[in-house]
DOFI-792075 format. One record per residue: x, y, z of N, C-alpha, C in turn; residue number from 0; residue in one letter. Coordinates in pm, whole numbers, plus 50000, padded with zeros to 5 digits. Each point is the difference from the previous one (the first is absolute). Layout:
# DOFI-792075
+-------+-------+-------+-------+-------+-------+-------+-------+-------+------+------+
:   n_u :   n_v :   n_w :  ca_u :  ca_v :  ca_w :   c_u :   c_v :   c_w : resi : resn :
+-------+-------+-------+-------+-------+-------+-------+-------+-------+------+------+
:     X :     Y :     Z :     X :     Y :     Z :     X :     Y :     Z :  NUM :    A :
...
+-------+-------+-------+-------+-------+-------+-------+-------+-------+------+------+
# end
This chain:
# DOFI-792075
+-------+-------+-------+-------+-------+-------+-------+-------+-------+------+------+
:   n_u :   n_v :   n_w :  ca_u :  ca_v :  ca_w :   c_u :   c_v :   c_w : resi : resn :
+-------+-------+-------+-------+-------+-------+-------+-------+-------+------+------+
: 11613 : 24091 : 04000 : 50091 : 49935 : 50092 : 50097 : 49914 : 49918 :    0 :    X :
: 50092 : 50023 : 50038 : 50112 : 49920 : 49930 : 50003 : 49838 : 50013 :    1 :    X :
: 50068 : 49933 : 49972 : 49950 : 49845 : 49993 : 50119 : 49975 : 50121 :    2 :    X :
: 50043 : 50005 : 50084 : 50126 : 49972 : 50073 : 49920 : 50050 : 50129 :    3 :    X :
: 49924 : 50126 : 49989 : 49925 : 50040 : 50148 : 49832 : 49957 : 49995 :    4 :    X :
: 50021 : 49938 : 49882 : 49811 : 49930 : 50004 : 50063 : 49856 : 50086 :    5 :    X :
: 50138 : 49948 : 49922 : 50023 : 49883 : 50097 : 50011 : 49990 : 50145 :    6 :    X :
: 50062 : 50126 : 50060 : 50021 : 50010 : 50092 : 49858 : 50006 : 50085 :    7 :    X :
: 49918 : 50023 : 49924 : 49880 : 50072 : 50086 : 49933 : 49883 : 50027 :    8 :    X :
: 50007 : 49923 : 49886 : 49924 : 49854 : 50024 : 50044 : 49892 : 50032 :    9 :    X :
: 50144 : 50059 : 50059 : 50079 : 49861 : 50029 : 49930 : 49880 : 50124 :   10 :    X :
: 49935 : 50086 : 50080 : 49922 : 49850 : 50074 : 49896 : 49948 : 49966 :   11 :    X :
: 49936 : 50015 : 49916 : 49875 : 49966 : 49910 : 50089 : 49866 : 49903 :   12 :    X :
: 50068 : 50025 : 49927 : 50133 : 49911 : 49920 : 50028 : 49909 : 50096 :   13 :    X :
: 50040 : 50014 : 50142 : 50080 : 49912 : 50062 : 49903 : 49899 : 50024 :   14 :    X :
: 49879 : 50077 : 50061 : 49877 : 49901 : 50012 : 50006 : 49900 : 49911 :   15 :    X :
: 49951 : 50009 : 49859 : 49940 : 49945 : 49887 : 50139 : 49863 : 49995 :   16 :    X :
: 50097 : 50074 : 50002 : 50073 : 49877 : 49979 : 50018 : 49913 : 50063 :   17 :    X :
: 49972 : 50020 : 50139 : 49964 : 49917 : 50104 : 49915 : 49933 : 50055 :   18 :    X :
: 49856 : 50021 : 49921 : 49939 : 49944 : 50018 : 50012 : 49842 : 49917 :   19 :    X :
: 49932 : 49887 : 50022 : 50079 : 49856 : 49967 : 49862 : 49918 : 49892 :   20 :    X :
: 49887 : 50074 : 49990 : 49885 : 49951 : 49978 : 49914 : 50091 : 49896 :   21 :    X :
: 49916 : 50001 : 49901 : 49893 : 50039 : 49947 : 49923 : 50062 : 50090 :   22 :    X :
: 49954 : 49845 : 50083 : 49874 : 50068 : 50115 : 50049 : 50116 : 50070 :   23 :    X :
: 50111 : 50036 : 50055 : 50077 : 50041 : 50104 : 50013 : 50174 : 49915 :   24 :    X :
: 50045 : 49976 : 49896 : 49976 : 50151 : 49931 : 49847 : 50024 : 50004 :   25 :    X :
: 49958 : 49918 : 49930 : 49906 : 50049 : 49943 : 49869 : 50086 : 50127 :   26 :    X :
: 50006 : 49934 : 50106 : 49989 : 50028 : 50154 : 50018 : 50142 : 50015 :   27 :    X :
: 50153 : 49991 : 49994 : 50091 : 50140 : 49973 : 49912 : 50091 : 49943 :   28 :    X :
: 49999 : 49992 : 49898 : 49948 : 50110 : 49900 : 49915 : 50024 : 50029 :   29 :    X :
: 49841 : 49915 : 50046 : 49885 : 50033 : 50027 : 49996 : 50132 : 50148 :   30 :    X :
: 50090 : 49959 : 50083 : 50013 : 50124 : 50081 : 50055 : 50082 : 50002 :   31 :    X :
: 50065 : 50053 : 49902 : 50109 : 50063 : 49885 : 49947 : 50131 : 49915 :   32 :    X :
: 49922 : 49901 : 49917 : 49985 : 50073 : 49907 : 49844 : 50011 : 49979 :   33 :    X :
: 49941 : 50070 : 49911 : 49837 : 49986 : 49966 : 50002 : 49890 : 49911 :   34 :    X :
: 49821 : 49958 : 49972 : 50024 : 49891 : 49907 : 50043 : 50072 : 49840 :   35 :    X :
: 49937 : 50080 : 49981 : 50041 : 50141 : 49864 : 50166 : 49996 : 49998 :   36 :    X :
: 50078 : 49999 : 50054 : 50136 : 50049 : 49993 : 50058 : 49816 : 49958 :   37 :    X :
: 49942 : 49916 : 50101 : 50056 : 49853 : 49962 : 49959 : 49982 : 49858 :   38 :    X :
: 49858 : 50016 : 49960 : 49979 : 49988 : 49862 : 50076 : 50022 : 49911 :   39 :    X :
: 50015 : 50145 : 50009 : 50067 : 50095 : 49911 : 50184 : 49946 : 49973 :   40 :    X :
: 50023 : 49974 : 50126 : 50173 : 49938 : 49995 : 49951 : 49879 : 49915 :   41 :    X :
: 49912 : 49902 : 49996 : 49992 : 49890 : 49922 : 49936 : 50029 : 49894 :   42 :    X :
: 49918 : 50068 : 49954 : 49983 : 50026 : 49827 : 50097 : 50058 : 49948 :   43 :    X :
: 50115 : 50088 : 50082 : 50116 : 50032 : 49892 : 50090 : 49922 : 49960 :   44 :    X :
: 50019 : 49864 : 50106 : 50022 : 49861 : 50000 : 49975 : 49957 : 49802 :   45 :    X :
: 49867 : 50008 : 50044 : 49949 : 49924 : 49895 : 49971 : 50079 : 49858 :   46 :    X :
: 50060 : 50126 : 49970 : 49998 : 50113 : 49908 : 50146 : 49943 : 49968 :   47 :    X :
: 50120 : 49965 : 50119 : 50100 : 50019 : 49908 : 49987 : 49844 : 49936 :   48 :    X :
: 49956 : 49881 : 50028 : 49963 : 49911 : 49974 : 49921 : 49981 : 49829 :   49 :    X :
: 49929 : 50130 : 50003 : 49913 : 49970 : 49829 : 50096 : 50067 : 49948 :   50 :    X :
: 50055 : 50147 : 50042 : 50081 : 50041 : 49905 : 50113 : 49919 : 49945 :   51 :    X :
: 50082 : 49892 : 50102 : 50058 : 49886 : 49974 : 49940 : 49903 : 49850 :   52 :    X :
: 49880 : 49989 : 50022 : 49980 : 49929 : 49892 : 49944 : 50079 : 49897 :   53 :    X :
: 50057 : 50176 : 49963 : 49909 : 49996 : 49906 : 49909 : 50093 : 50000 :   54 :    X :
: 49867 : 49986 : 50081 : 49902 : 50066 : 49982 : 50007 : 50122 : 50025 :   55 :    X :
: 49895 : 50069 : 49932 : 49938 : 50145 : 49999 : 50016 : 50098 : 50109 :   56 :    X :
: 50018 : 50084 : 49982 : 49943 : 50156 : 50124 : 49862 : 50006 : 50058 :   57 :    X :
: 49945 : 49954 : 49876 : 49837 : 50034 : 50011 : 49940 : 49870 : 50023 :   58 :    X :
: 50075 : 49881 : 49940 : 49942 : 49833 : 50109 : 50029 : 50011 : 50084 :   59 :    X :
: 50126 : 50051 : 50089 : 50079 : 49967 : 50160 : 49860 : 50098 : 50026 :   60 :    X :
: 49965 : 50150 : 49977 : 49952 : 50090 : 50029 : 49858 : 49909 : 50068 :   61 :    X :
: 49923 : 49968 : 49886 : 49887 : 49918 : 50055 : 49989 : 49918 : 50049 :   62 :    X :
: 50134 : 49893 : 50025 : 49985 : 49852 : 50063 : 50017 : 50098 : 50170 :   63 :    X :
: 50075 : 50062 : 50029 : 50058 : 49988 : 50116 : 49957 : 50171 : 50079 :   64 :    X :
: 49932 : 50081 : 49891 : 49973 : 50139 : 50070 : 50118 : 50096 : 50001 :   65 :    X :
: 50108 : 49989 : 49983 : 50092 : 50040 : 50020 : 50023 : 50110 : 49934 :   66 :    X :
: 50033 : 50148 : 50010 : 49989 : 50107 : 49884 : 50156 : 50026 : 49927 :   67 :    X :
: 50001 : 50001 : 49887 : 50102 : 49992 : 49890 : 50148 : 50101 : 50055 :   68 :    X :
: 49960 : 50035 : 50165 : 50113 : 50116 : 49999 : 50059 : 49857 : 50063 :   69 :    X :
: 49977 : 49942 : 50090 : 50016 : 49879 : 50052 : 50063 : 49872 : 49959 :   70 :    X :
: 49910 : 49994 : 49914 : 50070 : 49866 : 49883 : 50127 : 50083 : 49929 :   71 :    X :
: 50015 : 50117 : 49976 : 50140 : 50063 : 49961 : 50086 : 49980 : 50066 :   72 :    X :
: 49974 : 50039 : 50150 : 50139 : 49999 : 50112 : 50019 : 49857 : 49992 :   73 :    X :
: 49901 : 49876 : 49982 : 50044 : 49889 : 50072 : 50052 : 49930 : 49850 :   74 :    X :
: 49972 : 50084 : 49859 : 50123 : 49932 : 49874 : 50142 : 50077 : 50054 :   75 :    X :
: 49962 : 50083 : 50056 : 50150 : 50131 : 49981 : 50098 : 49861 : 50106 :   76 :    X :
: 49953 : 49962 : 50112 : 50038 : 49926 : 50101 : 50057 : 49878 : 49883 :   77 :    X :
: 49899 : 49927 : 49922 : 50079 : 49857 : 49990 : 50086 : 50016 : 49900 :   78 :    X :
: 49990 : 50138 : 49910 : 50106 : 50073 : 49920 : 50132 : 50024 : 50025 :   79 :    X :
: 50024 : 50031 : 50161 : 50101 : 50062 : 50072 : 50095 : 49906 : 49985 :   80 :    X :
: 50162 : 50025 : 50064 : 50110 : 49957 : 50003 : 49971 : 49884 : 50153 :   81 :    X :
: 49901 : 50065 : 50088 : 49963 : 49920 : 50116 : 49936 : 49866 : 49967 :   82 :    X :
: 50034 : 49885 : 50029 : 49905 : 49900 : 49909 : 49908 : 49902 : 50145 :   83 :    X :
: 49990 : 50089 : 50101 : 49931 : 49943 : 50065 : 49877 : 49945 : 50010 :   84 :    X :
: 49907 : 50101 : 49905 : 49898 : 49984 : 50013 : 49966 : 49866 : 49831 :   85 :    X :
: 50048 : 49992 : 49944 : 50044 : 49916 : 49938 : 50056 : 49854 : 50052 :   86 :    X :
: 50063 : 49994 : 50125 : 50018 : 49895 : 50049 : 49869 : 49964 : 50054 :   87 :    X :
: 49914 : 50080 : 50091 : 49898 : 49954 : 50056 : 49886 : 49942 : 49933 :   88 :    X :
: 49987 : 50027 : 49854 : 49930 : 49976 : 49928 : 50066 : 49863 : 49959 :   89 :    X :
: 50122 : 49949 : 49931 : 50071 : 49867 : 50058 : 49984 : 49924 : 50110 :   90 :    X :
: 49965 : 50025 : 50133 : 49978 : 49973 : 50096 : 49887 : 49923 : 49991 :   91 :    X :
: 49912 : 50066 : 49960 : 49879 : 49942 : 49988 : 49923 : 49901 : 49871 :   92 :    X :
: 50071 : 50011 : 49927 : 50036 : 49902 : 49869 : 50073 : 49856 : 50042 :   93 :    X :
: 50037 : 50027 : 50095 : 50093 : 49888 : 50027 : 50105 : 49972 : 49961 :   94 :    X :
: 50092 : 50105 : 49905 : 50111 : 49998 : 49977 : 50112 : 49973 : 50119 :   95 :    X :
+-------+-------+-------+-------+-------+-------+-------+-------+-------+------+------+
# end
């Protein structure tokens, strides 16, 4: 799927999120949303692009977080990219 009709597809899922005003209020969200496996999984890649940020290993991210090396690839290929979003979010949470 192309990235213009994945947006389109998820455009009220997006509208949600940004509208929601709270932690609790997503996080709510998500629990009737999503499985707890899928919330995980969105937050250890969180935290994959986070070690690769500082540094560490294929095979440390691999064991700290479970995550398999095709994985930790897409999510360097991501903070690699010309897109620097996911790079901001990781700022985000640094407190930059």
């Amino acid at each position: 799927m192309k990235k213009n009709e994945l947006a389109y597809e998820i455009d009220s899922l997006l509208t949600v999120f940004s509208r929601l005003d709270s932690k609790e209020r997503l996080f709510e969200f998500m629990l009737d949303l999503m499985t707890e496996k899928e919330m995980l999984d969105f937050s250890r890649k969180l935290e994959v692009a986070k070690m690769l940020e500082e540094g560490i290993s294929y095979s440390r991210i691999e064991k700290k977080t479970g995550m398999s090396s095709a994985t930790i690839s897409k999510v360097s290929k991501a903070l690699n990219s010309d897109n620097l979003w996911l790079r901001n979010a990781i700022n985000l949470l640094s407190g930059y």
